[in-house]
C-alpha positions, 0 to 999 in steps of 0.5 A: 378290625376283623378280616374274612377271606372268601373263596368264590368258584365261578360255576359254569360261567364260559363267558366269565372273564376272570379267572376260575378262583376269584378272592374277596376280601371283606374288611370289617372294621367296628367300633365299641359303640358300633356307630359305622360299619365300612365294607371293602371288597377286593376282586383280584381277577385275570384279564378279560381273555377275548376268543377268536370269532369263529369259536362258539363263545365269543366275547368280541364286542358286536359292532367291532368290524373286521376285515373280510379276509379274519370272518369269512372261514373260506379264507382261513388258511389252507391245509398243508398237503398231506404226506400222501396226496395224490397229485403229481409233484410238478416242480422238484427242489433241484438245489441243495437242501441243508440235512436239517431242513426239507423242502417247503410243500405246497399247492400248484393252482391254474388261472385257466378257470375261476374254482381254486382246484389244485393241479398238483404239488411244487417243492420250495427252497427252505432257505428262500420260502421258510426263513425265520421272520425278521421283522426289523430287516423288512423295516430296514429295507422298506424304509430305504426304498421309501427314501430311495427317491426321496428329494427335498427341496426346501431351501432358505436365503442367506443375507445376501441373497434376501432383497435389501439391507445394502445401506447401514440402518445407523451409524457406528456411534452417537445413537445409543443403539446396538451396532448394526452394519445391514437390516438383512442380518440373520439376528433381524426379522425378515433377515436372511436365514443362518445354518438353513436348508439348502436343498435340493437334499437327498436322502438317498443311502445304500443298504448292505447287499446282504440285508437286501437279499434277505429282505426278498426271503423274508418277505416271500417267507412271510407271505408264504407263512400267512397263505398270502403266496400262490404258485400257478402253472402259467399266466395264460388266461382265458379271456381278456375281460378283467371281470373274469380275473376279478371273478377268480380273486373273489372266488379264491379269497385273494384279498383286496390286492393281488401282485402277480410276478413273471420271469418272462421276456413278455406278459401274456396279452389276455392278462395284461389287457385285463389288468390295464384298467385294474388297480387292485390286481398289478403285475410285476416283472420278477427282476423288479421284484421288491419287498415294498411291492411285497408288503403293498400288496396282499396276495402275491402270485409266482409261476414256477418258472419265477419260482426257479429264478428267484431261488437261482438269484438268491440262493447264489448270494448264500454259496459265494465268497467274499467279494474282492472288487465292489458288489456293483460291478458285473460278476462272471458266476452271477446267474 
């Protein structure tokens, strides 16, 4: 038996997806008579290391195809402000910000024309806008909202409430057959149903305050991480024609879904008439604001006054004591 390792180095090969040094091992194996030669060769190779698309060298395969929002470049995620950026600071962080962390920058944009120009700057909360993610605590809130409502009504029928079986079928003894007092019996077919449902049932159960609470942070973090949450002056737009708003989500790459969130008592009358007939651009108040809203959509849209509220809100959840009566009464503090 006579073994030969091999060293081969992959010249300039970009698009190789092995690793640089690649061993081969050749095994020759012999007889005295030399009447088969067998050859076996072992490639020990990394995994094939796939590129991004927008890189030059890209191995993707070419008829995979991928949402607008990874291969047009203009929606790729914008740059911070920068240090000295000469736009006005329009919004200040009022509250306390822990000595450890800084308040979140970020653009300030307006709906009264269609290009994506800033209007200056607006400070966030960090522990509102950049929490760490907890994917698990988004799955636990969404899946309680989801069986928030949730009702079954499946339902079976117990043996006296099955039509029949008031006679016994035989009698006691003399038959050779088992004893039966009704056809109706839950061991017979077409019988009643033993341990069955009973609906209507709920589903309802209630998630711990605390967890709720840090759902909402954990879902405008995540969207304030992914470029996926805009901050606007007003809501106040030029015309009633929802073409022009799907023209500025278009322009702005907003993506296919858009939740638009305010504080106030009233909508403005151009936006709502404009997003009536819409079903890709959908507002909410922001006391109904919600992680299921959130995670349905893919752009959310604040205004600064909504900003300030949800801060207040979930901010007052942080600094307060425990609780001596139960969370569902009114509380005097509550903001």
């Amino acid at each position: 038996m006579l073994r030969v390792s091999l060293l081969l180095r992959s010249g300039g090969a970009a698009r190789r997806p092995c690793s640089d040094t690649n061993v081969v091992t050749v095994n020759v194996s012999c007889s005295r008579s030399i009447e088969f030669v067998s050859f076996r060769l072992t490639l020990r190779c990394s995994p094939p290391q796939f590129s991004s698309s927008f890189s030059g060298a890209s191995v993707l395969p070419p008829n995979l195809l991928l949402p607008s929002n990874l291969v047009d470049p203009a929606r790729l995620k914008r740059p911070p402000p920068p240090a000295d950026c000469p736009l006005p600071l329009l919004r200040k962080c009022d509250a306390a910000v822990p000595s450890h962390l800084s308040p979140v920058q970020t653009w300030v944009e307006t709906l009264q024309r269609p290009d994506g120009e800033p209007l200056g700057l607006a400070q966030l909360h960090p522990d509102v806008f950049a929490v760490r993610p907890r994917l698990d605590i988004l799955h636990d809130v969404e899946r309680w909202q989801r069986n928030f409502k949730r009702i079954s009504h499946a339902s079976t029928k117990v043996r006296s409430e099955v039509r029949g079986g008031g006679k016994k079928p035989w009698n006691q003894k003399g038959s050779g057959r088992a004893r039966h007092g009704s056809i109706r019996s839950p061991i017979w077919r077409g019988g009643g149903v033993s341990h069955g449902p009973r609906g209507p049932t709920s589903y309802y159960y209630m998630l711990p305050l605390k967890v709720r609470v840090q759902g909402l942070k954990v879902a405008l973090s995540s969207k304030m991480a992914q470029d996926f949450l805009h901050i606007v002056d007003s809501l106040n737009i030029p015309t009633p024609d929802p073409q022009y708003l799907l023209d500025l989500v278009r322009h702005r790459h907003w993506g296919d879904s858009v939740l638009i969130v305010h504080v106030g008592d009233e909508f403005p009358e151009n936006l709502l008439q404009a997003t009536e007939n819409l079903k890709t651009v959908n507002v909410i108040p922001a006391i109904g604001l919600n992680v299921h809203s959130m995670l349905k959509h893919e752009v959310v849209v604040l205004t600064l006054d909504t900003v300030k509220f949800l801060e207040d809100k979930l901010l007052w959840h942080d600094q307060r004591y425990t609780p001596l009566y139960p969370f569902k009464l009114p509380y005097a503090d509550f903001p």
